[in-house]
N, C-alpha and C positions, 0 to 999 in steps of 0.2 A: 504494500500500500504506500504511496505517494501522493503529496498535491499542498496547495495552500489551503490548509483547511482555518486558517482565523476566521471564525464568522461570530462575533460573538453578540447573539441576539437576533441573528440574522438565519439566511438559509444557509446550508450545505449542500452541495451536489455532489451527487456518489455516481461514478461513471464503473462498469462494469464489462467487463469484455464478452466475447460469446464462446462456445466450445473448443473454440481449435482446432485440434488435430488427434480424436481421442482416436481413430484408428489410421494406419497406416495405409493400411489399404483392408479393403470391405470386410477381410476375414481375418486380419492382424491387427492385434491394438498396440497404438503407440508408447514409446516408453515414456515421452515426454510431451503433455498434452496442449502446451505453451499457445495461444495463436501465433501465426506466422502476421496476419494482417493485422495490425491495431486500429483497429478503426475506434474505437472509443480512446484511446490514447489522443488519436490526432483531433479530435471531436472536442475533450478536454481543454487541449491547448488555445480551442479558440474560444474559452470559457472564461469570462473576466470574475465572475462569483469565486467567493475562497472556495475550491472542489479537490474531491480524492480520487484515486483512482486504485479501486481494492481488487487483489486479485485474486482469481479464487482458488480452496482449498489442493494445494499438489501440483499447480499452474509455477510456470516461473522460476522452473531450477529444485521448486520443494518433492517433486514424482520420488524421491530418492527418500525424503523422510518417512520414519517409525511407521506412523498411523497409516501411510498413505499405500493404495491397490490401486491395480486397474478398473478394480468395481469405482471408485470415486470419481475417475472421467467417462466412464463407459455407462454401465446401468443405472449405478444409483448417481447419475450426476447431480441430477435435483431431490438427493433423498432429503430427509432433516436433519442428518448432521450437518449436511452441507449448509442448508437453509440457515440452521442454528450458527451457525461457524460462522457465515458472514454478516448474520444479523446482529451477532455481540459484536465483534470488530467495526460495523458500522454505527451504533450505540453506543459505543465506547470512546470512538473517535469525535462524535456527536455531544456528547457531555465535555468532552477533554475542550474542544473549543467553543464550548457555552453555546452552538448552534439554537433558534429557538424551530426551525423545522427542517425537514429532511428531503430533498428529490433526487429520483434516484432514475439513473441512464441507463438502460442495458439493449445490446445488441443481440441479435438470438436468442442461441440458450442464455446469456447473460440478460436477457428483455425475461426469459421464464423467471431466473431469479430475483429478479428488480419486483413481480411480482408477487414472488411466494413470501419474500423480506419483507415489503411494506406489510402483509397479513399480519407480520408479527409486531413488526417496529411502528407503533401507534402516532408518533413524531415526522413519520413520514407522510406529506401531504399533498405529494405528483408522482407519477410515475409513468417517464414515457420512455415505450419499445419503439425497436427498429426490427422488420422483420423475426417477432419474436415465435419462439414453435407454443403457441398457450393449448395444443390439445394434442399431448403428446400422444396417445394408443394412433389419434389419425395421424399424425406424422409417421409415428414408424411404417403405419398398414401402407401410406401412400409411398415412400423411399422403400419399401420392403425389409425395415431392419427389424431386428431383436425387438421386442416389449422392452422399454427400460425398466423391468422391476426393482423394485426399491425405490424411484423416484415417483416427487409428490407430482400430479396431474394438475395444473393451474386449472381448468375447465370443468373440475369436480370438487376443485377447492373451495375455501371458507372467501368470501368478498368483504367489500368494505364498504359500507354505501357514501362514507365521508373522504372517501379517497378520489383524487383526481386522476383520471388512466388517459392517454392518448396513447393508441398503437396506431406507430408510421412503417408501411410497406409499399413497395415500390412495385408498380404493375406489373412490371418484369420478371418479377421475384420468382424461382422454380424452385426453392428447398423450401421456402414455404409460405405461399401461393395470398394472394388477396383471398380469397373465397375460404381459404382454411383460417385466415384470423379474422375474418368477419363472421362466422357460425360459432369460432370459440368466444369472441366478442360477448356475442347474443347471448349464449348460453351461461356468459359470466354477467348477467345482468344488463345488455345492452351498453359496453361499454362504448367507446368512441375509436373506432377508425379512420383513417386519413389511407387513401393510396395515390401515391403520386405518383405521375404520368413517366417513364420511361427509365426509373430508376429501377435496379433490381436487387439482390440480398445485401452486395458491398458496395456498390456505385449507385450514387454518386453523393453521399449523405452531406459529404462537408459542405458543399453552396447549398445545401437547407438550414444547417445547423444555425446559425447567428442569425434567425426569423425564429426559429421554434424557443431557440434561447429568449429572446423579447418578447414571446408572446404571455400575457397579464395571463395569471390565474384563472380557474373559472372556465 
């Protein structure tokens, strides 16, 4: 975790990366689940708010410590240790700089997390995805992969009805599709979708990013 998090009294922005590289290839899981693309990295930098940029559990050189399996990037990415793991590290860092509210960024699987974290962290008061997977069983059924067992399902989860959601997906998008986060949308209460015209999972976020960062609450 890095970033200028002084926000005292003010917001935090927790930026979150997406899955990476949990297999090698379709039938090998990787040893080291790192993204190769930082796209929330560079998203950040054009972030003037004091923000972090937390990364998740076994991401980043950690695939090598104690606790850490292949089940942690692979199945259970979204289990609740995970959940739990970055929900205290974001509440922690949250209190450490007097923050008075939380929004939180996430790209993919880092948009499923951005999710599952606000359900816990009550101080969190936006949370907007970018192409994020929120119904995971159709995901896998649609790419043909493994059930992620062990991980939490956002589209069968608990909501918030005081939470602010914006999921941004780009029409283009093939891993995962306008039409799959507009039914997971619905089925999480009618949240709000935006799909923008010719962008797709990684291109081309950064000339949206500093309009969605100004856009007022609400």
């Amino acid at each position: 975790m890095f970033g200028n998090s002084r926000a005292p009294g003010g917001v935090l922005h927790v930026y979150i990366e997406g899955d990476g590289t949990p297999f090698r290839r379709r039938d090998q899981i990787a040893e080291d689940p790192t993204p190769r693309n930082l796209l929330m990295l560079r998203l950040m930098s054009e972030d003037s708010v004091p923000s972090i940029y937390v990364g998740r559990p076994c991401y980043f050189g950690l695939f090598a410590d104690r606790e850490c399996t292949p089940l942690m990037w692979t199945l259970r990415r979204y289990s609740p240790e995970i959940v739990a793991s970055m929900a205290a590290v974001i509440g922690a860092e949250s209190a450490r700089s007097a923050a008075g509210t939380i929004e939180i960024y996430g790209h993919s699987g880092g948009g499923t997390l951005a999710i599952l974290i606000a359900e816990r962290l009550f101080s969190v008061s936006r949370v907007v995805t970018i192409g994020a997977n929120l119904d995971i069983d159709a995901w896998t059924k649609l790419h043909g992969y493994s059930a992620l067992e062990g991980s939490i399902d956002p589209v069968t989860a608990p909501t918030r009805s005081d939470l602010e959601v914006l999921h941004l997906v780009g029409s283009k998008d093939t891993n995962t599709p306008p039409s799959l986060v507009q039914s997971a949308a619905r089925a999480r209460g009618g949240e709000t979708v935006r799909i923008v015209p010719g962008f797709d999972h990684a291109c081309c976020w950064e000339s949206l990013w500093p309009s969605i960062l100004m856009e007022p609450p609400g």
